[in-house]
C-alpha positions as CSV (number, residue, x, y, z in Angstrom):
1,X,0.0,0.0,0.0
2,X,1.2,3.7,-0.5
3,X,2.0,3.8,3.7
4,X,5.3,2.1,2.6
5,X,5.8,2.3,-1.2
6,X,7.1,6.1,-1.2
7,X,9.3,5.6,2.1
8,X,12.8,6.8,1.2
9,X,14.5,5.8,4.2
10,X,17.5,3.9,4.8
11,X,16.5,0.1,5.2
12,X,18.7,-2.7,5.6
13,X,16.2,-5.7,6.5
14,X,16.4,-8.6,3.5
15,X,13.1,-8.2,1.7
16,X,11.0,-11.2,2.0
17,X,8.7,-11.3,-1.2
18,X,6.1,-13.4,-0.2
19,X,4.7,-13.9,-3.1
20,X,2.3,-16.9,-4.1
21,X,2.4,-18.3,-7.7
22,X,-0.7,-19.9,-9.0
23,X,0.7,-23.1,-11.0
24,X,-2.0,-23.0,-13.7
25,X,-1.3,-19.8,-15.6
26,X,2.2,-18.7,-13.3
27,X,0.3,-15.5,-12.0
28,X,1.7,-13.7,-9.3
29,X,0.3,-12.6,-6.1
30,X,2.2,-10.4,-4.2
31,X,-0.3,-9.4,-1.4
32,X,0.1,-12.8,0.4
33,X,2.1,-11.8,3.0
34,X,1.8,-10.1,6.1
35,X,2.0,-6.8,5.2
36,X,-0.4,-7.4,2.1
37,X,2.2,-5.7,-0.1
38,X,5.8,-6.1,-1.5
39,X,8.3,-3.4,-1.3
40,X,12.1,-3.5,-2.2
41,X,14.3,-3.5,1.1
42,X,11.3,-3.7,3.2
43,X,10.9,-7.6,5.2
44,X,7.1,-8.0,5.6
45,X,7.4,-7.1,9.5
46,X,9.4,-3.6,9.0
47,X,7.0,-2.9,6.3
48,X,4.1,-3.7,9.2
49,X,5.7,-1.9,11.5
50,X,5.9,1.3,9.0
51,X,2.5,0.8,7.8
52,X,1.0,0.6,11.8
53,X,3.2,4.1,13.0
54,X,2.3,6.1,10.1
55,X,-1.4,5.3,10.0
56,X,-1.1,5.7,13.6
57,X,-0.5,9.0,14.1
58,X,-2.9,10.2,11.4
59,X,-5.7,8.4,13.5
60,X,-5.4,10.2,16.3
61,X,-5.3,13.4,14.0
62,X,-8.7,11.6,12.3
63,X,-10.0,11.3,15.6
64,X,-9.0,14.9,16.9
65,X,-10.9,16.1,13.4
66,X,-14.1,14.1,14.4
67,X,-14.6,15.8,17.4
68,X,-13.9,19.1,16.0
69,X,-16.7,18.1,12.8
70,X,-19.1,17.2,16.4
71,X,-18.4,20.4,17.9
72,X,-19.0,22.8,15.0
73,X,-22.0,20.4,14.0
74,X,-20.2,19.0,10.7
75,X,-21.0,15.9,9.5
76,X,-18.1,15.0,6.8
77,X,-18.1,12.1,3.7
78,X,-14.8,11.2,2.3
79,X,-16.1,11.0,-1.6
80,X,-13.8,8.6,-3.2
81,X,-13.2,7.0,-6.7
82,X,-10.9,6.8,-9.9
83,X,-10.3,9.4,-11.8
84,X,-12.8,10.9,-14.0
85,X,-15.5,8.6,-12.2
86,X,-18.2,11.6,-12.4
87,X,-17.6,13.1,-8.2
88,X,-17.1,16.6,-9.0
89,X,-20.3,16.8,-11.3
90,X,-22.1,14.7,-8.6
91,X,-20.9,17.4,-6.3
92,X,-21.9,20.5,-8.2
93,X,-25.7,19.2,-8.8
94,X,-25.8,18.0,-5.2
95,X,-24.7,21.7,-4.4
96,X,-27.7,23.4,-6.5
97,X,-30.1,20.6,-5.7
98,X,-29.5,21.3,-1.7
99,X,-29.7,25.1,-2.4
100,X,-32.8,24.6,-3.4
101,X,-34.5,21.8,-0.8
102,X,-32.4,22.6,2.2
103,X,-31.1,25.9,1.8
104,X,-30.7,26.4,5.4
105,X,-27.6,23.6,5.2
106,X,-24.4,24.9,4.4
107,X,-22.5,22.7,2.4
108,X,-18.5,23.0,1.8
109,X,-16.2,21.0,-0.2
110,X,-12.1,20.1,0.4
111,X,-10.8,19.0,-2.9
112,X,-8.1,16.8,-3.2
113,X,-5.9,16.4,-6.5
114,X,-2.0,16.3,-7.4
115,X,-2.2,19.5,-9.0
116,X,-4.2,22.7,-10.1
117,X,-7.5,23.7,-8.8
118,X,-9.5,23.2,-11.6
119,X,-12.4,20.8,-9.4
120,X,-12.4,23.5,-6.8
121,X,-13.0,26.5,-9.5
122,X,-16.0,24.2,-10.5
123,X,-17.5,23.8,-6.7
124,X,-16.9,27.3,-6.0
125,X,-19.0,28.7,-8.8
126,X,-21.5,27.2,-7.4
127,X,-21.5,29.1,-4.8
128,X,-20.3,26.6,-2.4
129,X,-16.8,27.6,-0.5
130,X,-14.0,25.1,-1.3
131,X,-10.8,24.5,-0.3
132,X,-7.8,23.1,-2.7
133,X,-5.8,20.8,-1.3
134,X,-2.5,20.0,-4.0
135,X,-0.7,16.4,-2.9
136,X,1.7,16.6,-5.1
137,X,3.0,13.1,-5.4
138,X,0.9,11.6,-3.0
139,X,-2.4,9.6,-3.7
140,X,-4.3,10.1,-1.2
141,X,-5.7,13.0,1.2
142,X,-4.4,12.1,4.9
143,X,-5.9,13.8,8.2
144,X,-3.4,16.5,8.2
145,X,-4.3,17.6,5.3
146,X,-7.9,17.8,5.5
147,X,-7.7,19.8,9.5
148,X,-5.4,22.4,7.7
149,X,-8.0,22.4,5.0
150,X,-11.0,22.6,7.3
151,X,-9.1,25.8,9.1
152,X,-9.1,27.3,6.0
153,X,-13.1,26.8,5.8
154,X,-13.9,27.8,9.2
155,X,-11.3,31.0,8.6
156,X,-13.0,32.0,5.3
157,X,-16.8,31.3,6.0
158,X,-18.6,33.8,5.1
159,X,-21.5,31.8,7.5
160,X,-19.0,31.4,10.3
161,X,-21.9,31.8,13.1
162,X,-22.8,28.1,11.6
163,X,-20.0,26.9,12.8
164,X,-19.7,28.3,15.9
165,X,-22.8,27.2,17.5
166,X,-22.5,23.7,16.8
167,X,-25.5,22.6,19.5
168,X,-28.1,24.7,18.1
169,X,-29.3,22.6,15.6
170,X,-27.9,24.2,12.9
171,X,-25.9,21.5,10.6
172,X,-23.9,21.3,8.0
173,X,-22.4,19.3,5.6
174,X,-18.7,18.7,4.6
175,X,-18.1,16.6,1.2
176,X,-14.3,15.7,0.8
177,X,-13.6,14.9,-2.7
178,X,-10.4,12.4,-2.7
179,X,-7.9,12.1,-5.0
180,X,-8.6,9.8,-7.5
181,X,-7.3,6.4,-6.7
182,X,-9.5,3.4,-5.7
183,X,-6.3,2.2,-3.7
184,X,-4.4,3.9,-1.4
185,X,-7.5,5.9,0.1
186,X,-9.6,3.3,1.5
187,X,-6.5,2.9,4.1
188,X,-7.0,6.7,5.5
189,X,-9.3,7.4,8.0
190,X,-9.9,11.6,7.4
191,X,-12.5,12.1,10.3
192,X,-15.3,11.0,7.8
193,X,-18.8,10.3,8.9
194,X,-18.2,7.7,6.3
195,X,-17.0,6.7,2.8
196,X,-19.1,7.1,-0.6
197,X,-17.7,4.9,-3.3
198,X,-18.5,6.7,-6.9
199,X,-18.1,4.3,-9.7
200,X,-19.0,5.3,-13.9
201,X,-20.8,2.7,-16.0
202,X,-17.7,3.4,-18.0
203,X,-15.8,2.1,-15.9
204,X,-16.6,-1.7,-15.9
205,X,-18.7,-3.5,-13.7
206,X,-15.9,-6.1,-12.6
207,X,-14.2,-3.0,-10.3
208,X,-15.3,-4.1,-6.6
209,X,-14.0,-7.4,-7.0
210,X,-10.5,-5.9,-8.2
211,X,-10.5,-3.1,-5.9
212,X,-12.2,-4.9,-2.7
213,X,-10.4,-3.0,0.0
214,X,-12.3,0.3,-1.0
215,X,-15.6,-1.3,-1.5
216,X,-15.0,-3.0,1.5
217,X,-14.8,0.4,3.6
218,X,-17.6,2.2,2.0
219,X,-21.0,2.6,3.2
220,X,-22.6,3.6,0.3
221,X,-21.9,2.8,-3.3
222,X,-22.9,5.7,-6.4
223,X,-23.0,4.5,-9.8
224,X,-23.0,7.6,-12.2
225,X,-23.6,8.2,-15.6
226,X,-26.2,5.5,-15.9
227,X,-27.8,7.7,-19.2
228,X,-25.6,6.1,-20.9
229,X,-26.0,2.6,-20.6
230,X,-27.7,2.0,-23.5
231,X,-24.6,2.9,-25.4
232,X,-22.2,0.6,-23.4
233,X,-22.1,-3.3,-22.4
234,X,-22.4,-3.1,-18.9
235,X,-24.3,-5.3,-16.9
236,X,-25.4,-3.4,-14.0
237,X,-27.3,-6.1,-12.0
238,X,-23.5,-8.3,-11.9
239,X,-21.8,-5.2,-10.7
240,X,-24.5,-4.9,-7.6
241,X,-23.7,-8.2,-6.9
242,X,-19.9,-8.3,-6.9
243,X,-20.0,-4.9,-4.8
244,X,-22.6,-6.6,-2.5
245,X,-20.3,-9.8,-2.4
246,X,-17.2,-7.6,-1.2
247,X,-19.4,-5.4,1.2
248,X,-22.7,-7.1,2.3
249,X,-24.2,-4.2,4.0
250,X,-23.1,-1.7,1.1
251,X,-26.1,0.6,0.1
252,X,-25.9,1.5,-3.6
253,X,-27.9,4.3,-5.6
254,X,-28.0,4.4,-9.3
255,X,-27.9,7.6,-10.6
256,X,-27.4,10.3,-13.7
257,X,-26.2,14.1,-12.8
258,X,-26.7,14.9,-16.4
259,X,-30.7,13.8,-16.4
260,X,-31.3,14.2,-12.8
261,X,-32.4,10.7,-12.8
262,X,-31.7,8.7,-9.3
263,X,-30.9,11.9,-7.6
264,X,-33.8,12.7,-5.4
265,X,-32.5,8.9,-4.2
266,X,-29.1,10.6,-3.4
267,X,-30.8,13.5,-1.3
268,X,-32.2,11.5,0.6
269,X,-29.9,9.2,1.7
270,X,-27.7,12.5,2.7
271,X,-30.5,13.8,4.5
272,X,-31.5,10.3,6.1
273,X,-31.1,10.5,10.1
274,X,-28.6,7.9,10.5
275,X,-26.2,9.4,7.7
276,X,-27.0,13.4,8.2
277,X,-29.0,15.7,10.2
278,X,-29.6,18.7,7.8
């Protein structure tokens, strides 16, 4: 997993592979050991070890950003997805449809990307405040990154007395876009309420079975862009089922930010009790 992949340090333990060959076709599989991943220099416990002190410390910064989304009455989701899945689009009707069914709930947006702030430009003409938040090589938003980012809300917020009255029944909701990757993120706990999987029709239905860890930790699943299904072989009913047999309890919504269709579904599943209080 990323944790370990990018570490630069100085190792000197003999790397122990791990890896399982399957005898019929010689395919390699080289998440069977105990770290679930292989990296150069690394022996499966030092990359454990790594993996268990890094995510570490940013859970007890996920937790300190929990209790600061309580206290200012912020109820966050961690948006995640490959690239060009349809999440920013989601985003920006989600915006204008709240504006127009709950405009007393003030909704912000952290935006995650390597570079430029193209997908914040696009949530912030909506009206919406957004913060950019640029990872440069990384893959992944960590806690860190989203409490700096979530300063930079509170600081700028132009309807700061939201915020600061968080037991007065005044709400408001937090979406926080990932980078693109349908790897490394489901390993990163942000603070998050919970974790929405987005997935295209484009994208082929086969993707919860090859990317289970991040189906696996989401609550709900969106599939976007159903308007066009006719023009695409993708068997819908077979990816509901592979999702469902990585993640049981997932919910999933079907739905199309171009036509609208699916997203009254979406609205209210955000403003359920048991995922938001708007």
């Amino acid at each position: 997993m990323c944790v370990v992949c990018g570490c630069a340090e100085a190792v000197h333990d003999t790397s122990e592979n791990h890896v399982h060959t399957d005898p019929r076709h010689g395919d390699l599989h080289f998440g069977a050991g105990a770290a679930r991943v292989s990296v150069p220099g690394l022996s499966q416990a030092r990359a454990v070890r790594i993996e268990e002190d890094i995510l570490g410390a940013n859970n007890r910064v996920a937790a300190r950003n929990r209790h600061h989304f309580a206290a200012h009455g912020v109820t966050a989701l961690n948006l995640v997805s490959s690239p060009g899945s349809g999440k920013t689009t989601l985003l920006c009707a989600t915006i204008t449809a709240l504006a127009r069914q709950a405009p007393d709930c003030h909704v912000a947006v952290i935006e995650g990307d390597q570079q430029t702030s193209f997908d914040a430009d696009r949530i912030r003409a909506t009206g919406a405040p957004a913060v950019q938040v640029n990872t440069g090589k990384g893959c992944h938003l960590d806690a860190p990154m989203v409490a700096q980012a979530f300063a930079q809300l509170h600081s700028h917020d132009h309807h700061h007395h939201h915020h600061e009255h968080g037991d007065g029944g005044e709400r408001s909701l937090l979406f926080i876009e990932n980078v693109g990757n349908l790897v490394c993120p489901a390993l990163w706990d942000l603070g998050e309420a919970a974790k929405v999987v987005i997935l295209s029709v484009t994208e082929g239905e086969d993707k919860p079975l090859k990317y289970p860890d991040m189906f696996a930790a989401a609550r709900l699943m969106v599939l976007t862009k159903t308007d066009l299904l006719p023009h695409l072989s993708f068997d819908v009913q077979r990816c509901l089922a592979m999702a469902r047999q990585v993640n049981p309890t997932i919910e999933i919504i079907q739905l199309s930010s171009t036509t609208g269709q699916g997203m009254d579904e979406w609205l209210a599943w955000l403003q359920r009790a048991d995922a938001l209080a708007l």
